[in-house]
N, C-alpha and C positions, 0 to 999 in steps of 0.2 A: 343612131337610135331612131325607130320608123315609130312615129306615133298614129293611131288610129286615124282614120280622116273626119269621125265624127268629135274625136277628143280636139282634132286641129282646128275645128271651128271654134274651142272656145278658149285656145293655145294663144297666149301674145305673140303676134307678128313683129320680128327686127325689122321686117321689108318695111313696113308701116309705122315706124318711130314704137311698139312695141302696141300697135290696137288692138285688140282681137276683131277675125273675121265676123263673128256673131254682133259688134258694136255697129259696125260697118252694115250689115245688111239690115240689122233693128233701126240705125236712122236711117235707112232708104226705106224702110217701111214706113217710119214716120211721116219721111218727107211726101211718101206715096197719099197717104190718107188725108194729109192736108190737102193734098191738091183735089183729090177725091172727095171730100167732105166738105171744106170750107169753101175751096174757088165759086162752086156752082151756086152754093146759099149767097154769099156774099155779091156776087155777079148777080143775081136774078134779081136783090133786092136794089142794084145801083140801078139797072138797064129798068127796070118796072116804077121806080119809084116816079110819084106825082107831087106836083104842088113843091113847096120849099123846103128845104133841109134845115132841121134845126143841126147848127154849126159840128157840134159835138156828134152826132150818130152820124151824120156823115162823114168824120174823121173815123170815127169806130171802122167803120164799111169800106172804106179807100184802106183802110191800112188791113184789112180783113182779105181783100180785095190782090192785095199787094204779096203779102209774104209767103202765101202758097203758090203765086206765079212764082216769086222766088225758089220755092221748095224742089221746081225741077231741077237747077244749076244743083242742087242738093241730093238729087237721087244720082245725078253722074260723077258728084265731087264730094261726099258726104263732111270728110276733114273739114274743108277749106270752108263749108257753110254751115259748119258748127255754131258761127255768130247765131245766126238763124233761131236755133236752138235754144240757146241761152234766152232770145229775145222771148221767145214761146213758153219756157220755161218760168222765166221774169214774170212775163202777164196774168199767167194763169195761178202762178203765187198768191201775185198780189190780188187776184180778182176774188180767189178762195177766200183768204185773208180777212178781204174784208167788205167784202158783198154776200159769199157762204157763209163763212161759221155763226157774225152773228144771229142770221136768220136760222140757223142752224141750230144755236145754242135755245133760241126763243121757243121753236117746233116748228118752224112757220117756212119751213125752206121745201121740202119735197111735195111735191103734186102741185106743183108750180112753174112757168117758164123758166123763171128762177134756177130750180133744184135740177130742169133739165140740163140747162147750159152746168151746173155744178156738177152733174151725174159726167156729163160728156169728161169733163177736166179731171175726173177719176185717176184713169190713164197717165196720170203726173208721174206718179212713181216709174211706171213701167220706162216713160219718157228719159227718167234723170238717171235709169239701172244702165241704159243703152250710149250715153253720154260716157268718152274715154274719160275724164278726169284726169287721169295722168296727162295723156298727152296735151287735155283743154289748158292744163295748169303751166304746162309747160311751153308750148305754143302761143299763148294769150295773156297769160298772167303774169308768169315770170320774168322780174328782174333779168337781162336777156345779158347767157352768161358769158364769161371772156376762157377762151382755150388758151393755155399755153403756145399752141401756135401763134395765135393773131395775138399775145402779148408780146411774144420774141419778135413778131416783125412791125409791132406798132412800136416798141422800143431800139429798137434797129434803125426805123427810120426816123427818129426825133435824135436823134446822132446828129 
């Protein structure tokens, strides 16, 4: 059976533990924009900054600094730096959570630095649609399961 080549971009690949092509090239888009978007603001704010760091924003800025260097190992491996992901994922949960809504819930969040960085974090969703789930679940999550083969020969050799 020949499937269309635009239906096989959104077809589960067996080659790929069953990803679809479309998951695969949405987080190398991801990873793409991070490098794109973050590296340069985060980089220009370490390389220019004066005077002392207060402890906490220069953790902010070093790990700002960090994960979209990492994001390249991520446009050539997108699977394998899935972690990545989840972590990006994680943060900007939590930072919505509970930096946005309540400003959010008050009125006091849009037309602000605030609402801009919230506005940026929008994009969540689109972020968690391109995320395989099956295979994260399966790969990282899951209880990691025993075949019948490797039981017959783990039991074979306890003989």
């Amino acid at each position: 059976m020949h499937i269309h080549p635009i239906l096989q971009f959104f077809a589960s690949d067996p080659r790929r533990d069953g990803v679809r092509p479309v998951q695969l090239w949405g987080l190398r888009l991801f990873f793409l924009l991070m490098l794109v978007f973050v590296t340069p603001n985060a980089w220009s704010v370490l390389l220019t900054h004066e005077d002392t760091w207060d402890p906490v924003r220069a953790i902010a800025f070093a790990v700002w600094a960090t994960y979209p260097a990492l994001a390249l190992f991520g446009l050539l491996h997108p699977l394998r730096w899935l972690p990545l992901m989840f972590f990006t994922i994680g943060y900007k949960t939590i930072w919505l959570a509970f930096v946005a809504v309540p400003l959010w819930q008050t009125g006091t969040l849009w037309g602000t630095p605030t609402g801009e960085i919230a506005g940026s974090f929008l994009a969540l969703p689109l972020l968690a649609a391109v995320v395989p789930w099956g295979y994260a679940w399966r790969t990282y999550f899951a209880w990691p399961r025993r075949t019948v083969e490797a039981s017959a020969t783990s039991a074979s050799g306890a003989r």
